[in-house]
ZAROSE-772973 format. One record per atom (N, C-alpha, C, CB): residue in one letter; x, y, z. Coordinates in steps of 0.2 Angstrom, whole numbers, plus 5000, padded with zeros to 4 digits. Each point is the difference from the previous one (the first is absolute). Glycine has a CB too. Example, Ala and Ser with C-alpha at 12.3 -4.5 7.8 and 13.67 -1.06 7.14 Angstrom:
<nodes>
A506649725039A499650065000A500450065000A499149945006S500750114990S500450065001S499650055003S500649974990
</nodes>
This chain:
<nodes>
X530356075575X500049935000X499949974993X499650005012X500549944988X500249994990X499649945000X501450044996X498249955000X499349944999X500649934998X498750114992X501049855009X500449944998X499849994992X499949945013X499650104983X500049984995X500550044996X498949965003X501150125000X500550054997X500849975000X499250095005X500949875000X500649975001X500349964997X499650015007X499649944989X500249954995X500350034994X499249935003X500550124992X499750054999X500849994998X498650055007X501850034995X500749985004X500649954999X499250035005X500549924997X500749955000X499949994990X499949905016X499450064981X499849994993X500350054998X499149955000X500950114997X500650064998X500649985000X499450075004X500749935003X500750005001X500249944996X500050065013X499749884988X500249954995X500050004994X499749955006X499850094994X499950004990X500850054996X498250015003X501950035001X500750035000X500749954999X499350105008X500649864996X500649945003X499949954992X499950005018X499649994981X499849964992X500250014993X499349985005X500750124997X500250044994X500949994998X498850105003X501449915003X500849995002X499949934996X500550085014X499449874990X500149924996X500050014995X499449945005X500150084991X499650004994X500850024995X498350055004X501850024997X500750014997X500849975001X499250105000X500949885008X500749974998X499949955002X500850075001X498649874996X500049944999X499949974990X499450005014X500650054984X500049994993X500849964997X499050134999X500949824997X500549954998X500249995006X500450034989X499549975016X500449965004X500049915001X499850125005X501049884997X500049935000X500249985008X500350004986X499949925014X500249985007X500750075003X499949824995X500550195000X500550045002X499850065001X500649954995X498750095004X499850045002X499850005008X499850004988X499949955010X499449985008X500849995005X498549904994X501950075005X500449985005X500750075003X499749874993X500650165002X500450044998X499850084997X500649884999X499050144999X499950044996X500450004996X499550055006X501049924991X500349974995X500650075001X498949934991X501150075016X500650045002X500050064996X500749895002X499050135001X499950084996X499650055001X500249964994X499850035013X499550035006X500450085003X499449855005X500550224994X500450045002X500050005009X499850064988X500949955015X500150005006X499550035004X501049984997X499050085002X499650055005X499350005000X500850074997X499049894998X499349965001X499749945004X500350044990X500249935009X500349945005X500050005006X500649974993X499850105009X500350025005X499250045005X501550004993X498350035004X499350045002X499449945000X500450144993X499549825004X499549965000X500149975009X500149964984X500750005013X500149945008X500050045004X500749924998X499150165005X499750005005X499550005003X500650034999X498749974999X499349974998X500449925003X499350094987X500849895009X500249924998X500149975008X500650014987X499950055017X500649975005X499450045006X501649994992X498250055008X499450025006X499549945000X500150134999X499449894994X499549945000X499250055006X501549865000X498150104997X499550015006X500149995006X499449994993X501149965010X500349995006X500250065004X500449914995X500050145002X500350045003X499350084997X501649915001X498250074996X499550054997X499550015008X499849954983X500149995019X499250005008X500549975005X498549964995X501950015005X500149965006X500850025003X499149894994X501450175004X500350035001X499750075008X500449954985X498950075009X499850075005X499849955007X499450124988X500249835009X499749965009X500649975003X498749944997X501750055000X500649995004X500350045004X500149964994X499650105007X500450075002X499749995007X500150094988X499349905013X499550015005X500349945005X498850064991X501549905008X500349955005X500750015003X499449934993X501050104999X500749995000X500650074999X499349874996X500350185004X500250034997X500550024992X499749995011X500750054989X500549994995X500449945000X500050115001X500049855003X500649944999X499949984996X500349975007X499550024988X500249984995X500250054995X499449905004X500850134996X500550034996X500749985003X499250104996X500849875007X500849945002X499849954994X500149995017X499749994983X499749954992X500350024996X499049995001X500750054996X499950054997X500950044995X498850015012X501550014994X500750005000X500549944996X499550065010X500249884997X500349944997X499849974992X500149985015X499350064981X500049984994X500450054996X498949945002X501250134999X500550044995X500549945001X499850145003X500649855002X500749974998X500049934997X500550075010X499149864992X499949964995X499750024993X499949955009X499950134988X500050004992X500750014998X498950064998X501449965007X500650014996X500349944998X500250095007X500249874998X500149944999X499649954996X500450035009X498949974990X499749974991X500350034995X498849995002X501350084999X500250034994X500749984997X499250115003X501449905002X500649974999X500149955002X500350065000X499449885001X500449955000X499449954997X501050045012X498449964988X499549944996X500050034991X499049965014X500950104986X499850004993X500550004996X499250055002X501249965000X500850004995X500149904998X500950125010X498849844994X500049934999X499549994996X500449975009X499050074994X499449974994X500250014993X499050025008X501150054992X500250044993X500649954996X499750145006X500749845000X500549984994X499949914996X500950095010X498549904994X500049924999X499350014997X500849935010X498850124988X499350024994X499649965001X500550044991X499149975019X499949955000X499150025001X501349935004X498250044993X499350005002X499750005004X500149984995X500149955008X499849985008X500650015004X499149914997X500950135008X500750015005X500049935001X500150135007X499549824995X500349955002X500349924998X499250085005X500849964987X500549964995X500649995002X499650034992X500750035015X500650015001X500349945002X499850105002X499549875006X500249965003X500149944997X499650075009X500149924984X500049934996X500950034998X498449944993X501950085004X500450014997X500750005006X499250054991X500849975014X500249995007X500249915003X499250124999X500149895001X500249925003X499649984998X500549995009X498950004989X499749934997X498949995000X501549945006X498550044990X499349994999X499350005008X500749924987X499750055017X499450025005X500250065005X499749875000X501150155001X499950085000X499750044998X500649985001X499050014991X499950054998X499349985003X500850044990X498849895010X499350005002X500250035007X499549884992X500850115013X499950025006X499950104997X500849875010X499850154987X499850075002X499250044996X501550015001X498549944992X499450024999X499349995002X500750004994X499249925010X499649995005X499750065006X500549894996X500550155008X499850055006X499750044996X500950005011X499150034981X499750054999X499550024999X500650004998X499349935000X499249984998X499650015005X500249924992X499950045014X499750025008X500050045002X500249935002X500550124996X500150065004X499450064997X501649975002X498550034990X499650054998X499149985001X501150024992X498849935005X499249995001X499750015007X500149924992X500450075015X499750025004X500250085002X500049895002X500450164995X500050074999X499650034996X500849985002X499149984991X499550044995X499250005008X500649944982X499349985018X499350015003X499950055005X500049884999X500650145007X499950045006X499850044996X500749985011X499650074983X499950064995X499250005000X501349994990X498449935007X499650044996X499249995006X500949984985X499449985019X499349985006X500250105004X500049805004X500350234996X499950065000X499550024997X501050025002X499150004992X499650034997X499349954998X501150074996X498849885007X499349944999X499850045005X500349874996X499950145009X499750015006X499750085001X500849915005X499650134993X499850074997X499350014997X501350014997X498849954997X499449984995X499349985002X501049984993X499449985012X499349955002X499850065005X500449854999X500050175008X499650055004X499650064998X500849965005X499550044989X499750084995X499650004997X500650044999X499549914997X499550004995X499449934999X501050104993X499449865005X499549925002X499949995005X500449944994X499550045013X499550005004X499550035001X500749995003X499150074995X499550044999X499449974997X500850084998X499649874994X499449964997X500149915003X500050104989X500349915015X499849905004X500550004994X498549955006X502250064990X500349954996X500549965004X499950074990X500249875011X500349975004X500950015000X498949924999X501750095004X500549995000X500449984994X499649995010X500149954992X500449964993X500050044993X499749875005X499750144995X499850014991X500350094998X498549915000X501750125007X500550065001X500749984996X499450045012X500849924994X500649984995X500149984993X500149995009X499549944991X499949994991X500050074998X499249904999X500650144999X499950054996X500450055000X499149975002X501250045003X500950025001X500349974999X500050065006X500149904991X500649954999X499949994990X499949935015X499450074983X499849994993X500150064998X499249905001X500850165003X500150074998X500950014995X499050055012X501249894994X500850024998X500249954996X500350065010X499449894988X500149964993X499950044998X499949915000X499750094997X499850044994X500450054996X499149995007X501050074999X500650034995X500749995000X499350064999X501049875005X500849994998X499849934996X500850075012X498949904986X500049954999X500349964991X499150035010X501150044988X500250014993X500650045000X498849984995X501350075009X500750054999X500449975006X499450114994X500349885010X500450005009X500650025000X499649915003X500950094998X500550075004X500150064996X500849925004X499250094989X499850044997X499550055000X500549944997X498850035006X499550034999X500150035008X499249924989X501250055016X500250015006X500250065003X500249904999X500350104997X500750065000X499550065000X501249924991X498250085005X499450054998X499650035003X499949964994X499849975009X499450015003X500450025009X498949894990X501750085012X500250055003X500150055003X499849954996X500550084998X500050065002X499450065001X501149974994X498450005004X499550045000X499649985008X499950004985X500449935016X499749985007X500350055003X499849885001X500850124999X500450045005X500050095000X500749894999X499150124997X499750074999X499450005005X500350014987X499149965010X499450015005X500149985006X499449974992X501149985010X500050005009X500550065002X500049855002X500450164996X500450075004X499450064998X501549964997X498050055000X499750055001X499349985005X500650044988X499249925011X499749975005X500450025008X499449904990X501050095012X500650025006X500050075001X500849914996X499350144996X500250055001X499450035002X501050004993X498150005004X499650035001X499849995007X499849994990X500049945011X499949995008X500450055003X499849874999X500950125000X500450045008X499850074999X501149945002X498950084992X499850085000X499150015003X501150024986X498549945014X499350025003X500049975008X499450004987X500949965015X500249995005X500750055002X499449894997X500850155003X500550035003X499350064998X501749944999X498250095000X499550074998X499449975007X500250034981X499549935019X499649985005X500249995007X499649954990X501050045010X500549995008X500550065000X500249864999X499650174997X500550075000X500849975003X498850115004X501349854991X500749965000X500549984994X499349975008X501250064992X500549984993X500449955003X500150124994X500249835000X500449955003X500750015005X499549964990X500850105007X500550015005X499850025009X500550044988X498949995012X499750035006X500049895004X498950174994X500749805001X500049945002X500849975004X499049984989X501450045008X500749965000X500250055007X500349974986X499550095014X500450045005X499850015008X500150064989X499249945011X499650005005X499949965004X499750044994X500649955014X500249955005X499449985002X501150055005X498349974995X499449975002X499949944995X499450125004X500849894992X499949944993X500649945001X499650114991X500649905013X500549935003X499749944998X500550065010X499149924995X499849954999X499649974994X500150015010X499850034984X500149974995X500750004993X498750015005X501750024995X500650014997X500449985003X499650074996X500549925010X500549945003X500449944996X499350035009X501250014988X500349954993X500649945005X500150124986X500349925018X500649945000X499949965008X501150094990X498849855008X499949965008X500949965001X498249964999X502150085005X500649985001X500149965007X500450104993X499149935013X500049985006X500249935003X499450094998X500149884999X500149925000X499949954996X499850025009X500849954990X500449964994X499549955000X501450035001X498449965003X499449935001X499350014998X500549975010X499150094988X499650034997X499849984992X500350075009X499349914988X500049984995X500050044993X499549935009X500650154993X499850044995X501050045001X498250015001X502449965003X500450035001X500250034996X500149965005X500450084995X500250064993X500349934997X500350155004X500249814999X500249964998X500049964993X499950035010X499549914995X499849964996X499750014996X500249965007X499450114992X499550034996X500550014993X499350065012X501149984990X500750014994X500249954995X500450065007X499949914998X500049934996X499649964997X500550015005X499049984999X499449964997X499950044992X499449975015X500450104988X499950034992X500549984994X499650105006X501149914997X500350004992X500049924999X500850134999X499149815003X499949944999X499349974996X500850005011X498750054991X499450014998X500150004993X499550065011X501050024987X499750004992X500649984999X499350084997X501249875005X500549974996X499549944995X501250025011X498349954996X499849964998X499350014995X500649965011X499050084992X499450024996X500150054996X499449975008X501150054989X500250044993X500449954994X500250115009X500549894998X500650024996X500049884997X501050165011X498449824992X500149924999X499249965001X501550015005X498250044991X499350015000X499950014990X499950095016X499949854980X499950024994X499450044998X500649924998X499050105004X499650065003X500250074998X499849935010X500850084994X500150065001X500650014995X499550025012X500949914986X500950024997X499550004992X501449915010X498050054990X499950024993X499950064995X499849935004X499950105003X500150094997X500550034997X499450025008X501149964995X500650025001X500349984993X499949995012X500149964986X500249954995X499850014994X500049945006X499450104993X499850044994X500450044997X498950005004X501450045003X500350054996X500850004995X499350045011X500949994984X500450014996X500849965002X499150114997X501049935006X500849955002X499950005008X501050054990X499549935014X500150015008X500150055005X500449924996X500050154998X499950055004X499250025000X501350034998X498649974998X499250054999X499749965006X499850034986X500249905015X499649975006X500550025006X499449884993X501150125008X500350045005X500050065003X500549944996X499450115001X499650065000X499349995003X500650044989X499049925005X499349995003X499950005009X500049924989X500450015011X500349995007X500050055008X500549944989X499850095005X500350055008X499650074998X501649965001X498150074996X499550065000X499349975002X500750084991X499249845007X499449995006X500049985006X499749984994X500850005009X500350015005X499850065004X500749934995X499850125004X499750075002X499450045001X500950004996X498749965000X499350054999X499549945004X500150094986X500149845014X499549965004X500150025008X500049904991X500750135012X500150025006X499550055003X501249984998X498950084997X499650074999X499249975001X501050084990X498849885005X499249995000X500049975006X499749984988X500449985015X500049955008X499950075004X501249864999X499250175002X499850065004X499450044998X501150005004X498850004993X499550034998X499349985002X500750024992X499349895005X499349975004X500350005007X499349924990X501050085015X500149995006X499750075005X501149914996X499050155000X499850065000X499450015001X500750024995X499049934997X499450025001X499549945002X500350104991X500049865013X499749945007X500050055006X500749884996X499850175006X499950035005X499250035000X501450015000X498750034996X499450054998X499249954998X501150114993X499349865005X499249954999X499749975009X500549934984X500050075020X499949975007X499850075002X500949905002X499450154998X499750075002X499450025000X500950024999X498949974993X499350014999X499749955003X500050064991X499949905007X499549935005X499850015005X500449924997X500250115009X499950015005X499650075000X500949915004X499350134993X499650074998X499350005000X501050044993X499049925003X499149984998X499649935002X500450064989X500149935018X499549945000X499849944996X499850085005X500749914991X499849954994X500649935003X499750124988X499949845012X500249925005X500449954994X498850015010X501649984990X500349954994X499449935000X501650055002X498449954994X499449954995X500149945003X500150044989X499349925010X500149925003X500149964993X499150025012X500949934989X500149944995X500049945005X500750074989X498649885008X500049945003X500050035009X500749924989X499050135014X499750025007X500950025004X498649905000X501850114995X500750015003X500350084996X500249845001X500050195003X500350084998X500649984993X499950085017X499949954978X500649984995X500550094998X499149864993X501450135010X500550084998X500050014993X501049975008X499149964990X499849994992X499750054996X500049895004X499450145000X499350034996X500150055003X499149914997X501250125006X499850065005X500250064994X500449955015X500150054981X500250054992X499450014996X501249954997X498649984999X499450014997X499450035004X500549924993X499350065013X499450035003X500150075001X499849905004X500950144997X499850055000X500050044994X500349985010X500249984985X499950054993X499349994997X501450004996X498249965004X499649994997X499250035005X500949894993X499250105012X499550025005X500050065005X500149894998X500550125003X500450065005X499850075000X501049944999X498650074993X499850075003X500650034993X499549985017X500950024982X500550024994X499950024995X500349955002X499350064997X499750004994X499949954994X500350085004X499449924990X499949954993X500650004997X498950034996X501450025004X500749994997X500649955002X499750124998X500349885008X500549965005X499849925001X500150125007X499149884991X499849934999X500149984996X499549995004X500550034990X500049994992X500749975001X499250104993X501449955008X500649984996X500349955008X500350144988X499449855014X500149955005X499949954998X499750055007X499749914992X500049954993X500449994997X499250004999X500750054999X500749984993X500549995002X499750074992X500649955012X500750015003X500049935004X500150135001X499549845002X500049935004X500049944993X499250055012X500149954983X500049974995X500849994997X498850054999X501550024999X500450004998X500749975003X499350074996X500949955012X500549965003X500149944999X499850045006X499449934996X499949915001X500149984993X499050005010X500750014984X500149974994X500850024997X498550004998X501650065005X501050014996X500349945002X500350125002X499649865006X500349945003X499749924996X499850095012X499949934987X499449915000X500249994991X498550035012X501350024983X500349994994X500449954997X499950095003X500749945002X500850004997X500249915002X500450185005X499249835002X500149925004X499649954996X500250065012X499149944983X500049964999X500349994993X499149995008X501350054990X500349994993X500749975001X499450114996X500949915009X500549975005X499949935000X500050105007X499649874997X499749925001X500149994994X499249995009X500250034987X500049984993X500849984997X499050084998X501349975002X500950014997X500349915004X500450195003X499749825003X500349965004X499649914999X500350135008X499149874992X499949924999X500050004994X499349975008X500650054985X500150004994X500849994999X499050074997X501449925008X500750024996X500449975005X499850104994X500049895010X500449965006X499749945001X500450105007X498949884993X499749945002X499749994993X499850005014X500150014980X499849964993X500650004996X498750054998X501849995004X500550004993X499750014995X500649935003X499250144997X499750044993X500449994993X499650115008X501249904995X500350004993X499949914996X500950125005X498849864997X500049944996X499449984996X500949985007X498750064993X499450014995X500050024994X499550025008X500249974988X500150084994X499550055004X500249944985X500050115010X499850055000X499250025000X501150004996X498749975001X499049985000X499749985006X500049954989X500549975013X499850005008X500250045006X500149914997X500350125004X500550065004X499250025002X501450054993X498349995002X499650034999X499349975005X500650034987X499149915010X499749995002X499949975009X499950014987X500749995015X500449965006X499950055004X500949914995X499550165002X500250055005X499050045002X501750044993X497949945002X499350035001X499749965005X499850044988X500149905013X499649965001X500449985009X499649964985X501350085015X500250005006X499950085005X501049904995X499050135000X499550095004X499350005000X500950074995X498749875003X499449995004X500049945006X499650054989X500849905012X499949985004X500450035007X499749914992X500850155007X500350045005X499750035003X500650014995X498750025001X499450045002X499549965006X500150054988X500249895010X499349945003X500450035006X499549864993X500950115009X500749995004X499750055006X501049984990X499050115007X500250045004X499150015002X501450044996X498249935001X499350025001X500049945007X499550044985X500649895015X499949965007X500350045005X500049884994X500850145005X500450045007X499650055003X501249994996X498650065001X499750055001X499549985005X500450054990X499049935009X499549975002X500149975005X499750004990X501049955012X500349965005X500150055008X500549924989X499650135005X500650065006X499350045003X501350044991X498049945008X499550065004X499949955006X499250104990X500949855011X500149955004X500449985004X499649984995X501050035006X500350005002X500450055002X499849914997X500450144999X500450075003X499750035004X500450024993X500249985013X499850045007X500250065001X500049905004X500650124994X500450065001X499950044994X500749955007X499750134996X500450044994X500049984994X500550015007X499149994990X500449984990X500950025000X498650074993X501749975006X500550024998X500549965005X499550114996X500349885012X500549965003X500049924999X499950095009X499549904990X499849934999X500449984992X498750005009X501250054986X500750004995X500649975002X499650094995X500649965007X500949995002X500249945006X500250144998X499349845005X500149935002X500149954997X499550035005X499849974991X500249944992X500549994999X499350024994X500950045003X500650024995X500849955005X499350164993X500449855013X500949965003X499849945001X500550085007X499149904990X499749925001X500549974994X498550025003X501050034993X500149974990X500550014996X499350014999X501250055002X500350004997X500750005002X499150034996X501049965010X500549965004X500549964994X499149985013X500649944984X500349984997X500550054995X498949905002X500650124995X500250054993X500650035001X499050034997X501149995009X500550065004X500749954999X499050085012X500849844992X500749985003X500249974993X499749975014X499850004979X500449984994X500350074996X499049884999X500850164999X500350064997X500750035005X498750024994X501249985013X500750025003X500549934998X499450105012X500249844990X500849974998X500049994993X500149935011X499650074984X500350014993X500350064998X499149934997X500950145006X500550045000X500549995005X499350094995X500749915008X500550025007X500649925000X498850095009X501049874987X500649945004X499949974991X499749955017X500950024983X500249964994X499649934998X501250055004X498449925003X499949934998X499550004998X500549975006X499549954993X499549994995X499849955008X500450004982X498649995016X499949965005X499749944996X500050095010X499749854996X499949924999X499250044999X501049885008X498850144985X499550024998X499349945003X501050074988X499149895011X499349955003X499950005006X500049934993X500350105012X499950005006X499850065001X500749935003X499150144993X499950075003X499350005001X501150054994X498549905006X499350005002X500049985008X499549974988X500949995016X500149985006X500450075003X500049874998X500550164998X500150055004X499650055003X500949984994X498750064999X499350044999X499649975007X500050024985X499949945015X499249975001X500250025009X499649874988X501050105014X500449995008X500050085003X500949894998X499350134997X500250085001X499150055003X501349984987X498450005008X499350025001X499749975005X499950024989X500149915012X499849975007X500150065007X500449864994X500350135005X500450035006X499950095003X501049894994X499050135001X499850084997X499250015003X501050004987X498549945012X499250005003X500150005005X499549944993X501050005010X499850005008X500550075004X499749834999X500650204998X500550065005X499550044999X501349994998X498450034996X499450044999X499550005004X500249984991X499649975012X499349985005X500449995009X499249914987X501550125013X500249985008X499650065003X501449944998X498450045007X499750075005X500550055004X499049915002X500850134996X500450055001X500450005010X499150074988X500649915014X499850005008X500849935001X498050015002X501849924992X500649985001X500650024997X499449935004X500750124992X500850034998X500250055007X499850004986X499850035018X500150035005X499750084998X501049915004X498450074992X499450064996X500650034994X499150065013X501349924987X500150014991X499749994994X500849995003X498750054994X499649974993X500450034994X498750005007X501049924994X500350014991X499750034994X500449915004X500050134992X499650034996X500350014993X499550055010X500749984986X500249974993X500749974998X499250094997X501149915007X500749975002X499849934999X500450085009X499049884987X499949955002X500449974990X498850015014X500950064982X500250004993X500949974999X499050124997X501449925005X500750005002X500249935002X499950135004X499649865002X500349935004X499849944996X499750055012X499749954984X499849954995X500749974995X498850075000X501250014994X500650004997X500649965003X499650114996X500749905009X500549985004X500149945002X500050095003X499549894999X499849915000X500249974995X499050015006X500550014988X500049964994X500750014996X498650024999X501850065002X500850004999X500549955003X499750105000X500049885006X500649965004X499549924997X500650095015X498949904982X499649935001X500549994991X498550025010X501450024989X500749974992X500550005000X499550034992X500650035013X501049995003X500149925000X500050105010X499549864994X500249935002X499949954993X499550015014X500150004982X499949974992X500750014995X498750035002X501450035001X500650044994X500449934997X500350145007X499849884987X501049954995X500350055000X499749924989X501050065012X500550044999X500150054994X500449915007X499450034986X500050034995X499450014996X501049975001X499250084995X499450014993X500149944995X500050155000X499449834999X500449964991X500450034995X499249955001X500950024995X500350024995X499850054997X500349905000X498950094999X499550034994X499850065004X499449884994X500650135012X499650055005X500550084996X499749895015X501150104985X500450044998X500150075007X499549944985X500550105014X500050075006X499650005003X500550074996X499349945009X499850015007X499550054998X501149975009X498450064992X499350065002X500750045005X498349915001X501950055005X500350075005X500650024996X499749965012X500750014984X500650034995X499750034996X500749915000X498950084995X499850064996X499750045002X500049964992X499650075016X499750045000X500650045002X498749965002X502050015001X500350045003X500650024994X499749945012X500450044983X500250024992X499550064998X500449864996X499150125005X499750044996X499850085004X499649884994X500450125013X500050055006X500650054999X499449915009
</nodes>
């Protein structure tokens, strides 16, 4: 068992390591640093990092307690995100790359018009801050059960302190110092994955394939639910739902396209693209593997998944066994680190992200000098910080479910808009009556709440489940269908869907 002070102990290391990275690729850095890595970020770096980035401590704890409900299904998810990287890789970056753009959501100003762009930068801003927070109230909660509780530190002052951990060292290099720190995240969580399974399979006298093969083990490896289309986890809707998921939370997410955007020309982020793809599939099974085996031991050892606020949390049932379970010191150690590391690869990148996106879509950076830039973009990656320090704190109150599921709910909330302005700026010639696209947005989301909240009992027990992302998009598609002009202006010149299709 690991002392809460050895723990701290631990994380302060581990930090003091993440400051050294800063310390070296924040030197002369400027706004174009912090924003772009001044485009010169190698791919395969990029590419190894965003899978850290794209798991997250989300999928680090709240994957394996998923297992114990739900089995494998969600590697129907899972699935459906391989084939949405594809489609980011061909069909959004070829646009961003060709129009050299900073914020992806310059697109939608250039498109149709100044409060397009505020609507798409607004869902991001909403979309992300409530993503970074689920990320990082994981790991607040981790921290607080392990190690602060012990000394009466209260909740809140947990989070503050994770959150001022990660100012700190992006606050001068940010995507650059990113692209860094990482890859090193994403090292430490796959080995953290790889130790655990290997002392957990040696303990269960169990290899992953034995997991996969073995018919007693059904009910938790049970991947494809085909039976009834009305189920909420159907292979179906699950598929779909996925590759809409990272169309949206990737491929139209400045978050994640910024990584991307560092890199050298468009194939090297195309590449990027598609060999993280493949290895985020491979890792997903991996923690789903080792959810089975973490269920197996619990119940092996009699070990009860954790309470929080007098209620059982799945959430904690990973860390209570690697840290507590009998595993040994080694298995706790790089358990921390590997959680630490998930949660902050995730949380990083996203407040540098915000930063990017209000600096540039809501101040109009470029119209400062260069002295101000400076002191605008500093003074907006500390109040980003405020930001995600209130959500967080908001979220041990009110979250009721799943971490990971209660994610991908949001996400069909928020980014719905994003989905329906970017498909009709490629996919159709028109230009729309730009001052009306806040009534469209706004109806669309109304309407998309209340289908969301229909009781299942009156569709005739059909629940709804990520089908609701898709259905968003599709509203807010047909809600500028009705806005659309026939023509572009004069000044607008070729269409986004003509040159992606010239340039395809």
């Amino acid at each position: 068992m690991l002392s809460p002070i050895f723990i701290l102990i631990l994380i302060l290391g581990y930090f003091a390591l993440l400051m050294t990275i800063a310390y070296f690729t924040s030197r002369k850095a400027n706004n174009q640093t912090f924003f772009t890595a001044n485009r010169s970020a190698p791919w395969y770096l990029v590419a190894f990092g965003m899978v850290g980035a794209s798991l997250s401590g989300v999928t680090f704890i709240s994957v394996p307690g998923w297992v114990g409900d739900s089995g494998f299904s969600y590697f129907q998810v899972v699935l459906g995100y391989w084939a949405g990287y594809i489609i980011v890789a061909f069909v959004l970056l070829p646009i961003y790359y060709r129009q050299n753009l900073t914020s992806i959501y310059q697109y939608l100003k250039d498109r149709f018009g100044d409060n397009s762009h505020k609507v798409g930068a607004l869902s991001f801003f909403i979309s992300r801050v409530l993503g970074a927070s689920f990320r990082l109230f994981l790991v607040a909660i981790v921290l607080q059960q392990f190690i602060f509780e012990a000394w009466g530190i209260p909740y809140e002052i947990t989070v503050v302190i994770s959150i001022v951990l990660i100012w700190v060292y992006t606050q001068k290099g940010g995507i650059k110092t990113i692209v860094w720190t990482d890859t090193l995240q994403t090292l430490l969580m796959l080995t953290a994955v790889g130790l655990t399974l290997y002392h957990l399979g040696n303990t269960l006298n169990l290899n992953p394939l034995e997991i996969l093969s073995e018919v007693r083990y059904n009910d938790y490896t049970r991947t494809w639910v085909t039976e009834d289309l009305f189920a909420r986890n159907h292979f179906l809707k699950s598929f779909v739902g996925g590759v809409f998921i990272t169309i949206c939370m990737t491929g139209l997410d400045q978050d994640m396209m910024q990584k991307n955007l560092t890199c050298r020309t468009l194939k090297a982020a195309q590449t990027n693209m598609v060999v993280f793809s493949l290895v985020l599939v491979a890792v997903t099974l991996l923690f789903l593997i080792l959810g089975v085996m973490i269920v197996l031991y619990a119940a092996q050892n009699q070990i009860m998944t954790p309470l929080m606020e007098g209620s059982p949390k799945t959430d904690l049932l990973f860390p209570e066994i690697a840290i507590n379970g009998g595993l040994g010191i080694e298995v706790g150690v790089i358990f921390i680190l590997g959680l630490i590391a998930a949660a902050y690869s995730s949380a990083d990148s996203a407040l540098t992200s915000l930063t990017t996106s209000f600096c540039i879509d809501f101040l109009k950076l470029e119209q400062y000098s260069e002295r101000q830039q400076q002191k605008i973009r500093k003074q907006t990656h500390m109040g980003m910080s405020l930001v995600l320090i209130l959500v967080v704190i908001a979220f041990k109150y009110v979250l009721d479910r799943n971490v990971i599921d209660g994610l991908l709910t949001v996400a069909s909330y928020t980014y719905g808009p994003l989905l329906g302005l970017f498909a009709f700026g490629i996919f159709t010639p028109f230009q729309i009556k730009d001052r009306r696209v806040w009534t469209v947005v706004i109806s669309s989301m109304l309407l998309i709440v209340g289908v969301g909240n229909i009781p299942p009992e009156v569709l005739g027990g059909y629940q709804i489940g990520y089908e609701l992302l898709p259905l968003n998009g599709l509203l807010t598609f047909m809600g500028l269908w009705l806005i659309r002009q026939k023509k572009l202006p004069s000044n607008q010149g070729t269409s986004p869907s003509e040159t992606a299709t010239k340039g395809s």
